[in-house]
C-alpha positions as CSV (number, residue, x, y, z in Angstrom):
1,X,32.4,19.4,-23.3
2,X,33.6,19.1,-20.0
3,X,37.4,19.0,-19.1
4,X,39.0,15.7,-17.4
5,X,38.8,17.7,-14.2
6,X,35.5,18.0,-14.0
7,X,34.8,14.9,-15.4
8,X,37.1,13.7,-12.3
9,X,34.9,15.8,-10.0
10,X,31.7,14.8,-10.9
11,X,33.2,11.1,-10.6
12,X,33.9,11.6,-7.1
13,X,30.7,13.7,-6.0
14,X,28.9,11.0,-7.5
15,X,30.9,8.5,-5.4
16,X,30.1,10.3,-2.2
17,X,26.5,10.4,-3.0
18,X,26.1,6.6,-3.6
19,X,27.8,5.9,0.0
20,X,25.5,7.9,1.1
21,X,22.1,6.7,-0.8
22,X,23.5,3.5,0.3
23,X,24.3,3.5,3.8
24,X,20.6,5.3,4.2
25,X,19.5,2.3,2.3
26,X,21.0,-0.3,4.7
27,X,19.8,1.7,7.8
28,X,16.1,2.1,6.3
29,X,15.9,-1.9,5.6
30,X,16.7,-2.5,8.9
31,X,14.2,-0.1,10.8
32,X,11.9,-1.6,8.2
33,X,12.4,-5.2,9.5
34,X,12.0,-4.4,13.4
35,X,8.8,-2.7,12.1
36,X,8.0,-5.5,10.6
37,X,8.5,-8.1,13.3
38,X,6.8,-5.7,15.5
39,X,3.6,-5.5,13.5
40,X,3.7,-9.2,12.7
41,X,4.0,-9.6,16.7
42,X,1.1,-7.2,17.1
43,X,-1.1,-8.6,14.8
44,X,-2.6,-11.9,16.0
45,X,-3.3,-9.7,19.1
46,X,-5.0,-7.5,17.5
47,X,-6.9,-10.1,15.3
48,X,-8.3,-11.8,18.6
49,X,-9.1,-8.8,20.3
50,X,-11.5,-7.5,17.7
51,X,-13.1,-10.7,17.2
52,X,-13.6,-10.6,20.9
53,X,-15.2,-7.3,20.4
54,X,-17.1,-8.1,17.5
55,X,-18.9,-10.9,19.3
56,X,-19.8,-8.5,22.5
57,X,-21.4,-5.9,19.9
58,X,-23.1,-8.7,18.4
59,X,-24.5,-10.5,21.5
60,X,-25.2,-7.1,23.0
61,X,-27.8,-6.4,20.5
62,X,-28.6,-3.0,18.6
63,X,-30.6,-1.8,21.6
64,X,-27.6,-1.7,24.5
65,X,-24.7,-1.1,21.7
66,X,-26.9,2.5,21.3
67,X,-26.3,3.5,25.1
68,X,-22.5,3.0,24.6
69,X,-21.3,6.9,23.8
70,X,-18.1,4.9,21.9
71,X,-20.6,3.2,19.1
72,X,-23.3,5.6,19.0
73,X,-23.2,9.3,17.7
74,X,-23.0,12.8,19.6
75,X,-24.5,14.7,17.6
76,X,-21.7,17.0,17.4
77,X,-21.1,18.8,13.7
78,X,-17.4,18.9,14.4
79,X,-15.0,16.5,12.5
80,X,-11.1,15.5,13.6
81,X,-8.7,14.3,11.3
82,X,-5.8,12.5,12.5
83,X,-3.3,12.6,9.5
84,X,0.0,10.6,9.3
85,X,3.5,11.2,7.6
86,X,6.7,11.3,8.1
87,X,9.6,14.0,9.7
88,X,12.3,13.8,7.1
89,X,12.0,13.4,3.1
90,X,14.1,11.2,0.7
91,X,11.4,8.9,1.3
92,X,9.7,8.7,-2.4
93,X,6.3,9.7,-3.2
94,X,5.4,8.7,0.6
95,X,5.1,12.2,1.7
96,X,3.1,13.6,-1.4
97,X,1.0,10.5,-1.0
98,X,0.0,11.6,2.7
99,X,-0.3,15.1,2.2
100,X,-2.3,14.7,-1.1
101,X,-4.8,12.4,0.8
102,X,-5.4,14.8,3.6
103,X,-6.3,17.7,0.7
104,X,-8.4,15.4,-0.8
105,X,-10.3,14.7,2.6
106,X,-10.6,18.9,3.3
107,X,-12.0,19.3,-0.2
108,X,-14.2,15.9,0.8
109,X,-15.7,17.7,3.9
110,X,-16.1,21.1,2.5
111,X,-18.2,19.6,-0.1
112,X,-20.6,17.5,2.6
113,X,-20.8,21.1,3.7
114,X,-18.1,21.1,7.1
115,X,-16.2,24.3,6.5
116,X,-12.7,25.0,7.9
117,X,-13.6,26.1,11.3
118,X,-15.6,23.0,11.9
119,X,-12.1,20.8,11.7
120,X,-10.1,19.7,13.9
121,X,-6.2,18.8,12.5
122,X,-4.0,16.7,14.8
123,X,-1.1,16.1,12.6
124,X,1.2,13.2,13.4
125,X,4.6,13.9,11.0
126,X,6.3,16.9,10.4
127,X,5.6,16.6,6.5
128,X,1.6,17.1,7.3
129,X,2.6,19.7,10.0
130,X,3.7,22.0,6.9
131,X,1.2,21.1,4.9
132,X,-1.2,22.9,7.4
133,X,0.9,25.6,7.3
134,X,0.4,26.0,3.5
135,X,-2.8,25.5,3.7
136,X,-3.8,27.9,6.3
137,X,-5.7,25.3,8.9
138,X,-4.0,25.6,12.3
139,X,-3.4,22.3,14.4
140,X,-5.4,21.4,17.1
141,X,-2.2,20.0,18.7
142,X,1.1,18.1,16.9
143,X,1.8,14.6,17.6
144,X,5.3,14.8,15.2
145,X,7.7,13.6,17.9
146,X,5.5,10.2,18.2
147,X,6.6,8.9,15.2
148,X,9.8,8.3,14.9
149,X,9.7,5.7,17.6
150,X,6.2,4.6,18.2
151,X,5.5,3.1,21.6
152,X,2.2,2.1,23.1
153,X,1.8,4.7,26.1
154,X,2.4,7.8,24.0
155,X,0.4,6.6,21.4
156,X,-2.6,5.5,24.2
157,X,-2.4,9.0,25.8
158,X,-2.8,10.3,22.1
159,X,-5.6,7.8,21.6
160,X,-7.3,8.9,25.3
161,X,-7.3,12.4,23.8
162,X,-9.2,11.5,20.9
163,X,-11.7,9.3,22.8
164,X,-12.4,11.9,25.4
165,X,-12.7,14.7,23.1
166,X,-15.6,12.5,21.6
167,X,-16.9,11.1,25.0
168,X,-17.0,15.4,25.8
169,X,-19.2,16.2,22.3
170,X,-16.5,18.2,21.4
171,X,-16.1,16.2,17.9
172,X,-18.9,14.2,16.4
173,X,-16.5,12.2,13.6
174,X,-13.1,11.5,13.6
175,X,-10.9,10.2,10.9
176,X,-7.6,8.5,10.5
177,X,-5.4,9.4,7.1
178,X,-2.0,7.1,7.3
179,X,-0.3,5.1,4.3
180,X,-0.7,1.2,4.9
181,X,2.3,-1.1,4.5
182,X,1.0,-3.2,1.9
183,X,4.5,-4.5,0.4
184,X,8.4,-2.7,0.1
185,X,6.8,-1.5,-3.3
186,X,3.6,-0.5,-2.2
187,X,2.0,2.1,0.5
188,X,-1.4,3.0,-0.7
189,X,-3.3,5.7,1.3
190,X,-5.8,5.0,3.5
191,X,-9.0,6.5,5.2
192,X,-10.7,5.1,8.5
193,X,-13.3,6.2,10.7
194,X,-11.9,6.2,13.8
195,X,-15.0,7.4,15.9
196,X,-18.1,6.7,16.2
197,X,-16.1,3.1,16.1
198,X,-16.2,1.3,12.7
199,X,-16.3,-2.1,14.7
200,X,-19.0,-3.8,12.9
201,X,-20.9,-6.8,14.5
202,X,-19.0,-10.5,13.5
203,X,-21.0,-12.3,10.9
204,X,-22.2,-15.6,11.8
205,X,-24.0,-16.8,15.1
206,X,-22.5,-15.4,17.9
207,X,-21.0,-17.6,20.1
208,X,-23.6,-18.2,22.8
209,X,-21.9,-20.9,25.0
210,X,-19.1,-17.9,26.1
211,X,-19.5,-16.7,29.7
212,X,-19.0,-13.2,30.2
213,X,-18.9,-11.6,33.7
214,X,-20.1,-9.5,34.8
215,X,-22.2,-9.1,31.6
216,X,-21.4,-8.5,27.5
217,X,-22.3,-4.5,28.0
218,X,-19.8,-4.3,31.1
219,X,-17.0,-6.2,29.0
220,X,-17.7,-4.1,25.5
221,X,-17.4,-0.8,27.8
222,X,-14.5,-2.0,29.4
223,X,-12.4,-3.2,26.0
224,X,-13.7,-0.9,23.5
225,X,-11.3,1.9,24.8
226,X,-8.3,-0.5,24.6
227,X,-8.9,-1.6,20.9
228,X,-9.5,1.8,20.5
229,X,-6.2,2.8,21.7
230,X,-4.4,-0.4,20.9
231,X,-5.7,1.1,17.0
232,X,-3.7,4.3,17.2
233,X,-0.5,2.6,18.3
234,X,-1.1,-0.1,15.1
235,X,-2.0,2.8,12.9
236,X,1.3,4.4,13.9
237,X,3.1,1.5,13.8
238,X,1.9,0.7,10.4
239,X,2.6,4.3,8.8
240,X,6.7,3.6,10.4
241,X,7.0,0.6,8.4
242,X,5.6,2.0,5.4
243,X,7.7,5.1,6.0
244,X,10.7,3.0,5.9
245,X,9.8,0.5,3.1
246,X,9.5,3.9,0.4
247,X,13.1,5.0,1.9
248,X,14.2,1.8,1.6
249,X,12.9,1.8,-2.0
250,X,14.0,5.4,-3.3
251,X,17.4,5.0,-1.6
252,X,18.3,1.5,-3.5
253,X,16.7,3.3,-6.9
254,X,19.4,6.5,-6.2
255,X,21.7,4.1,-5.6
256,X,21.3,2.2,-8.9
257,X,20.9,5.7,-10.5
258,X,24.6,6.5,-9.1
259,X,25.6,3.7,-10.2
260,X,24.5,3.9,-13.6
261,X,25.8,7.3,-14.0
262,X,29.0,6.6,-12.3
263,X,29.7,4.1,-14.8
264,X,28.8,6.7,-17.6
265,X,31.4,9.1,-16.2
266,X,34.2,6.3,-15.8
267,X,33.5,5.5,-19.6
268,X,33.3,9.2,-20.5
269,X,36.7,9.7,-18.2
270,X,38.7,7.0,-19.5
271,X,37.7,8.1,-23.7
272,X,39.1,11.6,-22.9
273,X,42.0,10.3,-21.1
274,X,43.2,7.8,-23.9
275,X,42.5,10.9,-26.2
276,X,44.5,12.9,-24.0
277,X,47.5,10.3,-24.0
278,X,47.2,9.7,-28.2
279,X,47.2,13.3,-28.4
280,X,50.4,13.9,-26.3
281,X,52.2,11.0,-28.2
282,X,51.6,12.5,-31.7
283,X,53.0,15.7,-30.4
284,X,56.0,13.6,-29.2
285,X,56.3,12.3,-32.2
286,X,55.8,14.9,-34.5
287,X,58.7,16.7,-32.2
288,X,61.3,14.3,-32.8
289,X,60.2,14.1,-36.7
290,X,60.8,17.6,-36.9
């Protein structure tokens, strides 16, 4: 059984760890809420730019959206994956999450038959970056330092990259792997195509009465590389927030762990002690009886 001393130790280690656990806590929830207000900002944008886009592809007609190199295959047997995480831990399962979906999606292509040397990894997170490592693939090129702060013109040049890299035949797919912020308790993985574009045509008529100059194929050439770069900065933006909801999560469950076992320790301290003090008394006592 362990000695008041330690017991005292251990009380105090474990009251150094829960400021800690606590003030990374604090700090997570509030890069979690300028992520959020950024995303929230970001999002109607986003919203009307895709419908924009949706109702070009669809007033453009199969026939044109096929001469676009953005919509339409290359014919290239190469596939990029663009996998998100994060640079630090204590972040929960968010890191095993990432990393576990990007194994998943190797073992996915090897089975349609695309080995190794056929894939091209651009990892964007320092978790994934390892992860390669272990796994023997070697990066194409590491976009880590992008996501601790996202910002739009890093992220574009990133996304101009990608596009040209496809517009050049040097890739034929190209996939995004990046946990959604769904909730504080909740950031489930998620697959996209990122190219050949996923943008599907709007459902519905399309909205004949718009005027578009100097014509719909001229305007969907023109936006298409935006929304495609506006996507990488979202993507990015969205993988931050989630980053920092499951820190914000696992440091406030450490923190009620600490606490929990700080009060254990008190209880446990204070027992000993009393039997400490009643002990000392009866040999008082018996002393002076003697």
């Amino acid at each position: 059984m362990a000695s008041l001393k330690e017991t005292k130790t251990r009380i105090a280690s474990v009251k150094s760890t829960l400021q800690i656990t606590s003030a990374m806590k604090m700090v997570a929830a509030a890069k979690l809420h300028r992520a959020q207000q950024a995303i929230a900002a970001m999002i109607p944008y986003q919203e009307k730019l895709h419908g924009i886009l949706q109702n070009l592809i669809a007033g453009c007609g199969p026939d044109v959206s096929a001469g676009i190199p953005l919509l339409a295959g290359n014919g290239s047997d190469r596939v990029a994956i663009v996998a998100f995480s994060s640079n630090s831990s204590l972040c929960g399962g968010f890191n095993a999450t990432a990393v576990k979906s990007f194994l998943t999606e190797l073992e996915r292509l090897e089975s349609e038959g695309t080995g190794r040397d056929k894939i091209d990894v651009y990892p964007v997170g320092k978790k994934i970056s390892e992860a390669c490592r272990k796994t023997g693939v070697v990066p194409k090129a590491d976009f880590s330092n992008l996501i601790d702060k996202p910002s739009y013109e890093p992220a574009a040049e990133f996304g101009r990259l990608l596009t040209e890299s496809y517009e050049k035949g040097e890739v034929g797919r190209i996939f995004l792997l990046y946990n959604h912020y769904k909730s504080n308790a909740s950031q489930p993985p998620v697959r996209e195509i990122y190219l050949p574009t996923a943008v599907t045509p709007a459902s519905g008529e399309v909205e004949e009465d718009l005027i578009v100059e100097p014509g719909r194929k001229e305007v969907l050439e023109a936006l298409l590389p935006k929304v495609l770069l506006l996507k990488i900065y979202t993507v990015m933006m969205d993988s931050c927030a989630a980053e920092h909801a499951a820190r914000t999560v696992a440091m406030q469950m450490a923190s009620d762990n600490a606490d929990e076992l700080l009060e254990q320790l008190t209880l446990e301290y204070n027992k000993r002690r009393q039997q400490a003090i009643t002990s000392e008394l009866l040999d008082i006592v018996g002393g002076s009886m003697a």
